[in-house]
C-alpha positions in Angstrom: 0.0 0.0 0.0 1.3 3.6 -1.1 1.8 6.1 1.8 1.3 9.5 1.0 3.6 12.3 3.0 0.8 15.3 4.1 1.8 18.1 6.1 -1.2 19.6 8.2 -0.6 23.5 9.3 -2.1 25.0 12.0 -1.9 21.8 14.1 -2.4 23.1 17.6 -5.7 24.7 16.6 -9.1 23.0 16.9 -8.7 21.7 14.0 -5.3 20.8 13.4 -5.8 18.8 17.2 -8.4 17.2 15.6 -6.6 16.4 12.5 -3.9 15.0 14.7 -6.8 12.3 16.2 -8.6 11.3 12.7 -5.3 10.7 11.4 -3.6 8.6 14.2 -3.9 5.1 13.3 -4.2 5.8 9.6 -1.6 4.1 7.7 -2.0 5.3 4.4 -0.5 8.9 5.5 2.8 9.9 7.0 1.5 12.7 8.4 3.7 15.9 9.3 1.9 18.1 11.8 3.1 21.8 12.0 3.0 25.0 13.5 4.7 28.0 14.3 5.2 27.3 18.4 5.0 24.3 20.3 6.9 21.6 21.5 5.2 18.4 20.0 5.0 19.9 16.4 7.4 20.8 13.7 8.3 24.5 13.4 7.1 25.7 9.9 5.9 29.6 9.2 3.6 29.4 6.4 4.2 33.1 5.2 7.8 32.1 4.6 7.9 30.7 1.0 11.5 29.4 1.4 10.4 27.7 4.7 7.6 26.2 3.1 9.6 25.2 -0.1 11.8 23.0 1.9 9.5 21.4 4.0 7.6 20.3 0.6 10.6 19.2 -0.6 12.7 17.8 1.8 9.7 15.1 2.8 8.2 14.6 -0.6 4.8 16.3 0.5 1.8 15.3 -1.9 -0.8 16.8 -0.1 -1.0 19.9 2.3 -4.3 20.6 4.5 -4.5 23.8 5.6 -5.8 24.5 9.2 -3.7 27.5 9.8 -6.1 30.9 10.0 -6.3 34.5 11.1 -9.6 33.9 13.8 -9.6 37.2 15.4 -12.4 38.5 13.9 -13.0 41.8 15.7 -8.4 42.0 16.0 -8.6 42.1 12.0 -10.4 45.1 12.0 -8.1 46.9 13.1 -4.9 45.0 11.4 -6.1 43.7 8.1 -3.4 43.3 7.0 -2.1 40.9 9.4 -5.5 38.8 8.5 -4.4 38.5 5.5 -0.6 37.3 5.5 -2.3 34.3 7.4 -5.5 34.0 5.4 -4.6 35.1 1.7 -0.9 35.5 1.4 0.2 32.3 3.3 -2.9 30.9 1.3 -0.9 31.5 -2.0 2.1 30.5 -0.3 1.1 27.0 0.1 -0.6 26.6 -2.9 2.6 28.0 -5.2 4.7 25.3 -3.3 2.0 22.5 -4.0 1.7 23.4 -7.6 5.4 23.2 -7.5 6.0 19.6 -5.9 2.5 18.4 -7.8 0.8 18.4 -4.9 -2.9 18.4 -3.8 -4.6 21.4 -1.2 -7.1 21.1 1.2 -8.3 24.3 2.4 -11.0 25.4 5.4 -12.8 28.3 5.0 -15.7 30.6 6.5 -19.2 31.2 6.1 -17.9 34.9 6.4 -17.7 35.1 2.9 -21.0 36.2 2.6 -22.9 38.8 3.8 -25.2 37.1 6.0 -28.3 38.3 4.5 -30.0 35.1 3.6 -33.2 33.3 4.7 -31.8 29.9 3.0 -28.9 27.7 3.4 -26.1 29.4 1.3 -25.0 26.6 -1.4 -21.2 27.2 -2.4 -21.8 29.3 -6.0 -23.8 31.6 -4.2 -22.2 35.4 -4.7 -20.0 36.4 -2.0 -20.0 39.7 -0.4 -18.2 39.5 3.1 -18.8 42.4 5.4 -15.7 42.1 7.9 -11.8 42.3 7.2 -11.8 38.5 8.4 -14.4 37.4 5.4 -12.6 39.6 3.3 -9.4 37.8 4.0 -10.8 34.8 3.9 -12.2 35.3 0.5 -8.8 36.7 -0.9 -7.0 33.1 0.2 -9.7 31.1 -1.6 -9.2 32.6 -4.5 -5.7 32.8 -4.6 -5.5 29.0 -3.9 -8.0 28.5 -6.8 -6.0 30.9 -9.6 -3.1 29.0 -8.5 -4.0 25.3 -7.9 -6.9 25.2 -9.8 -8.0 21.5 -10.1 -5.9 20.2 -7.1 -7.6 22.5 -4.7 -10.3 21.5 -2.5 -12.3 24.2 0.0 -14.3 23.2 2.5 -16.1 26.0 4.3 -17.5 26.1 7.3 -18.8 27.4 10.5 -19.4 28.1 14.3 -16.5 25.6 14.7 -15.8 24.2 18.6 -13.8 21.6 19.9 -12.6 20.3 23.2 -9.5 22.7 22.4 -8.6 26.1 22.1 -11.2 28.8 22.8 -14.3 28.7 21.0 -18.6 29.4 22.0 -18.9 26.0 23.8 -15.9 26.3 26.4 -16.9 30.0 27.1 -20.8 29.2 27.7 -19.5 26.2 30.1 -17.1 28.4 31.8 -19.5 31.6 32.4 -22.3 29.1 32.9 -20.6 27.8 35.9 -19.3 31.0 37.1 -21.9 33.5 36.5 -25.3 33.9 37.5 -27.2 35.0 34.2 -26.0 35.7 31.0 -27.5 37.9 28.0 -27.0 35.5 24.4 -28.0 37.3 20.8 -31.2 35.2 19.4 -31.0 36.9 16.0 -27.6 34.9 14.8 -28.5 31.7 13.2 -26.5 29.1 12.0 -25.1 25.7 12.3 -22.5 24.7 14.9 -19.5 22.5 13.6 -17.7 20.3 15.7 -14.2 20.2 14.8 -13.9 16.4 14.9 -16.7 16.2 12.3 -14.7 18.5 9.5 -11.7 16.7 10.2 -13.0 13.4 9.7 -14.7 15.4 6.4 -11.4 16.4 5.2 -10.0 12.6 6.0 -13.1 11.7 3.8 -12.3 14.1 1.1 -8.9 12.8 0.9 -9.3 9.2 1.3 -11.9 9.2 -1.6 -11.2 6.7 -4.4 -11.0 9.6 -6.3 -10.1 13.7 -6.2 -13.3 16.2 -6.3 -11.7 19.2 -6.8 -13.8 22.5 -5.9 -15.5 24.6 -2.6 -17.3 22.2 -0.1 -19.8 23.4 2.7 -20.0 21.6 5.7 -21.0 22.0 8.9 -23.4 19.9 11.5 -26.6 19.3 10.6 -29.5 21.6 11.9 -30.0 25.2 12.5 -29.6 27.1 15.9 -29.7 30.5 17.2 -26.5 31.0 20.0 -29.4 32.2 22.5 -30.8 27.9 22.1 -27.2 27.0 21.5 -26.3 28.2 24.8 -29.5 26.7 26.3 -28.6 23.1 25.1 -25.2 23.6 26.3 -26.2 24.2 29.6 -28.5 21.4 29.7 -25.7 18.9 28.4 -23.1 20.6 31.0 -25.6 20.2 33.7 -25.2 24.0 34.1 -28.9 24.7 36.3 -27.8 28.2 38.6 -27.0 30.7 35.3 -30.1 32.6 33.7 -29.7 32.9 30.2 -32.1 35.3 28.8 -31.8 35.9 24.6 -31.1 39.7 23.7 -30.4 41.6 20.1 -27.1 41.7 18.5 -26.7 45.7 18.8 -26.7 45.5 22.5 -23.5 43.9 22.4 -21.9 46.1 19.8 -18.6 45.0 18.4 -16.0 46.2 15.8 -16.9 43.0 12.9 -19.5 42.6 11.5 -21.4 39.3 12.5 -23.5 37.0 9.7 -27.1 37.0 10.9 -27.7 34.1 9.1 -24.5 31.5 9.1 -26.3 28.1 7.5 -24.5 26.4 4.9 -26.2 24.3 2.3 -23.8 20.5 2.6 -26.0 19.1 -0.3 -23.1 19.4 -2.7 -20.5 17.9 0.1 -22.9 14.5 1.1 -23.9 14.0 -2.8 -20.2 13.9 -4.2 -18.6 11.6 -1.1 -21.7 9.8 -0.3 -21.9 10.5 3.3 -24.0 11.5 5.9 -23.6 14.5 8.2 -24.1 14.9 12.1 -26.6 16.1 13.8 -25.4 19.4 15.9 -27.1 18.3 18.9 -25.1 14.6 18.7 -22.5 16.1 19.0 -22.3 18.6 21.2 -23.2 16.2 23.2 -20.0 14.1 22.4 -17.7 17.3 23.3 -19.0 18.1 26.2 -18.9 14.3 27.2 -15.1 14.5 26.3 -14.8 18.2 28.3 -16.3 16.0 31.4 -13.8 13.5 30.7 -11.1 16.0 30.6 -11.9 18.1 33.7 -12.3 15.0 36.0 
């Protein structure tokens, strides 16, 4: 059996954690997991070309996945252009190197591509129209990865991502759930919640396919859920009884980005082409916080 040499960025994020887990016992890949700090990766900076070249080379890479990003949505207001060495220059970084080496791309993406104005699930040739400097980066990397790679690119876009790891909606609503005694939650933000082990177990399925569907992907869980319920069933889960959470608009908690009213991603195109079935949000939620528990004990 051939093993393919992948390198995975941004692997001590949510995703690149959970990258690290789908891939463990998967003997097809020699995996390369990388970052730019930490003591049980490999040093790589991804807006370094030369860095980049050689780690392609040296290891005879045939496939990058891309879970490095710029997340500080309201921070990249006021330093775009920081957002976008990580999220559009880095972007075309990686995919110069991969067209280089002949190389395949996976690439995660946002919702925040668009402008949030919809009353159905966005479906991925929808037209674009991000409304913060983090979408806008965002949108810059996809296509510079697309001009670039072309056919051996593959974008997956998604949203409301938590994990076990990191910060993210989940662990916050746990922590001031237990700490505080009520809490105000916006009710007029929709979308669908993504847990992190779910994409990466859609990217293993995008690359262990019998055969390469190049293109943009949307996936997230299954369902659709305002953060106001969102929090609601994560303090049910957590067992959380002594905070009150009462739902509230988005202007009284004003903030420098822009946020999507309306985050829900049409998968259709994502469970047609690899012939799976997606979670349901609720499941697992229910899974994290179980492995939260777990963790905390």
């Amino acid at each position: 059996m051939a093993i393919t040499n992948i390198l995975i960025t941004g692997a001590n994020g949510q995703l690149g954690h959970e990258m690290r887990h789908a891939l463990a016992d998967d003997k097809r890949f020699n995996a390369i997991y990388t970052d730019v700090a930490g003591d049980d990766v490999t040093l790589l900076d991804i807006t370094d070309e030369d860095e980049v070249e050689r780690m392609v080379g040296d290891h005879g890479i045939r496939l990058i996945v891309n879970c490095a990003a710029y997340t500080a949505v309201d921070a990249a207001e006021d330093n775009e252009a920081a957002a976008a060495r990580l999220n559009a220059d880095a972007v075309g970084i990686l995919a110069r190197v991969a067209k280089r080496h002949d190389a395949r791309m996976v690439h995660v993406s946002t919702d925040y591509v668009f402008d949030g104005q919809a009353c159905t699930p966005y479906a991925e040739d929808h037209p674009t129209n991000p409304q913060s400097a983090y979408g806008r980066t965002k949108l810059a990397g996809e296509r510079l990865l697309l001009d670039t790679l072309g056919d051996g690119a593959v974008i997956l876009r998604t949203a409301w991502l938590y994990s076990p790891y990191g910060k993210n909606f989940v662990k916050t609503m746990v922590s001031l759930g237990q700490t505080k005694p009520a809490l105000k939650v916006v009710f007029d933000q929709v979308g669908s919640p993504t847990c992190a082990r779910d994409l990466a177990r859609a990217i293993v399925t995008v690359i262990t396919a019998s055969e390469w569907h190049p293109g943009i992907y949307h996936y997230s869980n299954e369902g659709v859920i305002s953060w106001y319920d969102f929090t609601l069933a994560i303090h049910r889960l957590a067992g959380i009884t002594t905070c009150d959470v009462q739902p509230c608009h988005s202007d009284e908690f004003p903030a420098k980005a822009h946020r999507p009213a309306y985050s829900v991603l049409d998968k259709t195109r994502f469970k047609t082409t690899f012939g799976t079935r997606v979670p349901y949000w609720l499941d697992s939620l229910e899974e994290t916080l179980h492995q939260l528990s777990i963790a905390n004990n």
